[in-house]
C-alpha positions in Angstrom: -18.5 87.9 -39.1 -21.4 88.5 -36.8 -21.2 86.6 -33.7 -18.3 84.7 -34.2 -16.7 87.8 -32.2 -17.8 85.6 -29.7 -16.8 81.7 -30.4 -14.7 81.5 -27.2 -17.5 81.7 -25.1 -18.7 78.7 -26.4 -15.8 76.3 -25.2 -16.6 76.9 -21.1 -20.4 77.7 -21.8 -20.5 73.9 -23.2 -18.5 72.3 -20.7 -20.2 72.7 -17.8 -23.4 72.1 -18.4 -26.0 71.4 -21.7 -27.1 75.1 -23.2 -30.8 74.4 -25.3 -31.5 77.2 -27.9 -34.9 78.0 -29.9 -35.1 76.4 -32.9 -37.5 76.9 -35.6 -40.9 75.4 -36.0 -44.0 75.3 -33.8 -44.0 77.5 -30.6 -42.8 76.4 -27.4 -44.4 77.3 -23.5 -41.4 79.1 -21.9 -41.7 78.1 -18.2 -39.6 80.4 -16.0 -36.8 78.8 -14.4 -36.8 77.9 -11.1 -34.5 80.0 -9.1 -32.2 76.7 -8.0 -32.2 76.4 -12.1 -30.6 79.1 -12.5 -28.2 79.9 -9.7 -27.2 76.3 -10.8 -26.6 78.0 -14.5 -24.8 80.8 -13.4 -22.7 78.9 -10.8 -21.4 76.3 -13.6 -20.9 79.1 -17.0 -19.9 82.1 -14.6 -21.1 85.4 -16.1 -17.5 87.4 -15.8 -15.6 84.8 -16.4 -16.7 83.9 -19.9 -17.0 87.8 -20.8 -13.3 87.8 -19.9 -12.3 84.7 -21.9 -13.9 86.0 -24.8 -12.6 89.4 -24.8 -9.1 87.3 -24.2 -9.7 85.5 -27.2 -10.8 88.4 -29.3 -7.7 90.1 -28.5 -5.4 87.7 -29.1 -7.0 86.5 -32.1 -8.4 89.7 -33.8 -5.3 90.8 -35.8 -3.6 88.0 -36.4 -6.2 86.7 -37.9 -7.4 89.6 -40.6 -4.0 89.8 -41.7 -4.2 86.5 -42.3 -6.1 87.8 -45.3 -3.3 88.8 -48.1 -5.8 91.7 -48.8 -6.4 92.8 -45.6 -2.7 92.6 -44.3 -1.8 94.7 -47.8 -4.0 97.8 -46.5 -2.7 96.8 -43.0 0.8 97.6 -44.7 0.0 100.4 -46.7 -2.4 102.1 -43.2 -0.2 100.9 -40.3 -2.4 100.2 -37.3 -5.3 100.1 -39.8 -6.6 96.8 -38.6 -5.5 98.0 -34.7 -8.1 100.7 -34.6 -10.8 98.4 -36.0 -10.0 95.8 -32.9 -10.3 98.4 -30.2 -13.2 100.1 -31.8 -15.8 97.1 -31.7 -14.1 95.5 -28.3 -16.5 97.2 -26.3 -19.0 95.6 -28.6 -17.6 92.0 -28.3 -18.5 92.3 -24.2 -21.3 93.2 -24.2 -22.5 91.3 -26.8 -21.1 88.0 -25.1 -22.8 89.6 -21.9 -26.3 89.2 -23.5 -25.5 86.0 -25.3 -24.4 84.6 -21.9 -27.2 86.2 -20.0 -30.0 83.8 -22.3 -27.6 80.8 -22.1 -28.5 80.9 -18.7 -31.9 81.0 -19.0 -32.0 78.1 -21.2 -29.8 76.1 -19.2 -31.7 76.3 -16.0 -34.7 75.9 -18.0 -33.4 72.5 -19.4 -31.9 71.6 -15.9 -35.7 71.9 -14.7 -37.1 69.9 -17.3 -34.5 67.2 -17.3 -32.8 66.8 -13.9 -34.0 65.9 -10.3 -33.9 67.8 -7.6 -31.0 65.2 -6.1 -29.6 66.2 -9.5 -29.2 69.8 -9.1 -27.9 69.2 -5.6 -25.3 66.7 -6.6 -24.5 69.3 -9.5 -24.5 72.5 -7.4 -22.0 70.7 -4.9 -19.0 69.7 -6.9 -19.3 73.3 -8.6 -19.2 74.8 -5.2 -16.7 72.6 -4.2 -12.8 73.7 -4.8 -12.6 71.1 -7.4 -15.3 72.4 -8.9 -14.7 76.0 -9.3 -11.0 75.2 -10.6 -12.4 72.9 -13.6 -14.2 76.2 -14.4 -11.2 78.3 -14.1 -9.2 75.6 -16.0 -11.6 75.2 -18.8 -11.6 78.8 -19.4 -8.0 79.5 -19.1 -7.6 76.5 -21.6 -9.6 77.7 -24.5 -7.9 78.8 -27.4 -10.4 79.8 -30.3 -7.6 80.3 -32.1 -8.3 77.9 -35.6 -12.0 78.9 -35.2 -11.5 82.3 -35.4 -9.1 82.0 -38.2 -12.0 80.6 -40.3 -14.3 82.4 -39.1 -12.5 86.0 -40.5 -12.2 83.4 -44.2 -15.3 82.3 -44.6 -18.6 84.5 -45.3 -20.4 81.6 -44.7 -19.0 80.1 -41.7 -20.8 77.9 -39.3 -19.6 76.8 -36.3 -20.1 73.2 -36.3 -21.2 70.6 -33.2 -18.0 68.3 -34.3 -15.5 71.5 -33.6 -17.0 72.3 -30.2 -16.7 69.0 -28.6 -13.2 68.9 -30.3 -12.1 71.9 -28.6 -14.1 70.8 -25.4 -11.9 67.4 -25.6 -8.4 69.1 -25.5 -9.5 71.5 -22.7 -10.5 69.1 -20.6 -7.2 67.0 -21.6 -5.5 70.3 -20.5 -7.7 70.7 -17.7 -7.3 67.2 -16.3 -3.1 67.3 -16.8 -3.4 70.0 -14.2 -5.3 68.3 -11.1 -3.9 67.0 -8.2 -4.1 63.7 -7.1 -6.3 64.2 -4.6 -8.3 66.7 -7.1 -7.9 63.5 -9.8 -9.9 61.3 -7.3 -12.4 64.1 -6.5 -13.1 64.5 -10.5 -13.7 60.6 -10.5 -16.2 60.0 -7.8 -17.7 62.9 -9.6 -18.0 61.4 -12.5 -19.6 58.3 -10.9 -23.0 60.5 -9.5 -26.4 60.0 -11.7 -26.2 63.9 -12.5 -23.2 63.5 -14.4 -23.7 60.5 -16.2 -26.7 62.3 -17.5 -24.8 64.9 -18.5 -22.3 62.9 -20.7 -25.0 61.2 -22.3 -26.6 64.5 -23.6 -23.5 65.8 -25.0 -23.7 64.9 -28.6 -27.5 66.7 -28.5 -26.2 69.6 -26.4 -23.3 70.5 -28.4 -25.5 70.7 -31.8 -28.0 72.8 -30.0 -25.2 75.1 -28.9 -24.0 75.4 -32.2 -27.4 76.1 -34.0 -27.6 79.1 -30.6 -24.2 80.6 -32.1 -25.0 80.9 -35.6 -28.2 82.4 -35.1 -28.3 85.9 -36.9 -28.1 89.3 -34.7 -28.6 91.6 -37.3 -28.5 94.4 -34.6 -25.0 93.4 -33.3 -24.2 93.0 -37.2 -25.1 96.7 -37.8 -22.9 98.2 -34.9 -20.0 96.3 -35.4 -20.3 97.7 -39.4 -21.2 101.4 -37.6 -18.3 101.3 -35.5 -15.8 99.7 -37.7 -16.7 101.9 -40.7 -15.9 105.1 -38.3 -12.6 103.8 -37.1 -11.2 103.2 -40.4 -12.3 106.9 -41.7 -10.5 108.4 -38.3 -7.6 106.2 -39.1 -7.2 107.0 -42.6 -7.8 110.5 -42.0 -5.3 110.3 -38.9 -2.5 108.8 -41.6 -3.6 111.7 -44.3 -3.0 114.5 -41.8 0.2 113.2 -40.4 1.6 112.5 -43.9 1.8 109.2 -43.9 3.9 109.1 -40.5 
């Protein structure tokens, strides 16, 4: 399953603002950002608030969608709160895996901000975000994401690879949700937005940005790989041994 634990994050980290990733071939110079880079980054994907979303999502999703498994919901059956005691063992995991995760998004989105916006750019950026508008198309976003599907098939598939095409989908109907939920006045705010240089060079580099965030989250993490299997392992001998000693009840 690896770091589909952490899918969610994807669906506000997007949104805002492009995220670059590494990709293989001939070495890059890695130019540190410039500190207006960055507290752009942080400002637009906010730290917390993506940690909380996907530890939302993971919650909601978790269960549901093991047992979606007729295997796995047949152990489920046989172990009550089998699957239960796998979710709250690796939750801890989840965070602070998204924490790191969310930690070098930033870095490469104030690094791609430097490279490919203006100082005027960044300005007009960092204002609407600050504005009220602004922070509550963040707040939206996130309370909009559902990773629901996308985590169903994650669980399914050994292979799975989240996919350019199903974050701008999901991207789409939060902002559809998003949008349903401003005020006029917020409406008209969002529009003249929408007008400014910085954003039109945003929408432009979405197709590009959204495959680059996509080949970021299937990226291996062999070490986050290993715990999970450490700590999930563990909780399902506690369990079973929990069920053994109690007889069953």
């Amino acid at each position: 399953m690896g770091r589909s634990f952490w899918l969610a994050a994807a669906l506000l980290a997007a949104a805002p603002l492009p995220v670059t990733a590494q990709t293989s071939g001939a070495k890059q110079e890695i130019k540190a950002p410039s500190a207006e880079a960055i507290a752009l980054a942080r400002l637009m994907s906010p730290r917390d608030l993506l940690i909380e979303m996907e530890v939302r999502e993971f919650d909601k999703n978790f269960v549901s969608s093991l047992r979606a498994d007729p295997d796995v919901k047949s152990l489920d059956d046989e172990y009550p709160g089998l699957i239960e005691a796998m979710h709250k063992a690796s939750r801890g995991l989840v965070a602070e895996a998204t924490a790191r995760s969310v930690d070098k998004i930033h870095v490469s989105v104030s690094q791609l901000i430097d490279a490919n916006f203006t100082p005027a750019d960044i300005s007009e950026l960092s204002e609407f975000y600050r504005s009220p508008t602004g922070m509550k198309t963040i707040r939206q976003m996130a309370a909009n994401a559902d990773a629901s599907k996308i985590y169903e098939r994650a669980v399914q598939e050994d292979d799975f690879k989240l996919t350019a095409e199903q974050i701008s989908s999901q991207l789409d109907e939060n902002a559809r949700k998003t949008a349903a939920s401003f005020t006029p006045e917020e409406t008209t705010q969002m529009v003249l937005f929408m007008a400014k240089p910085s954003f039109i060079k945003l929408a432009k580099a979405q197709p590009d940005i959204q495959k680059l965030l996509a080949d970021e989250f299937n990226a291996p993490d062999p070490e986050f790989d290993k715990q999970i299997e450490t700590v999930m392992g563990a909780a399902v001998e506690q369990h079973l041994a929990s069920f053994e000693k109690s007889g069953g009840k």
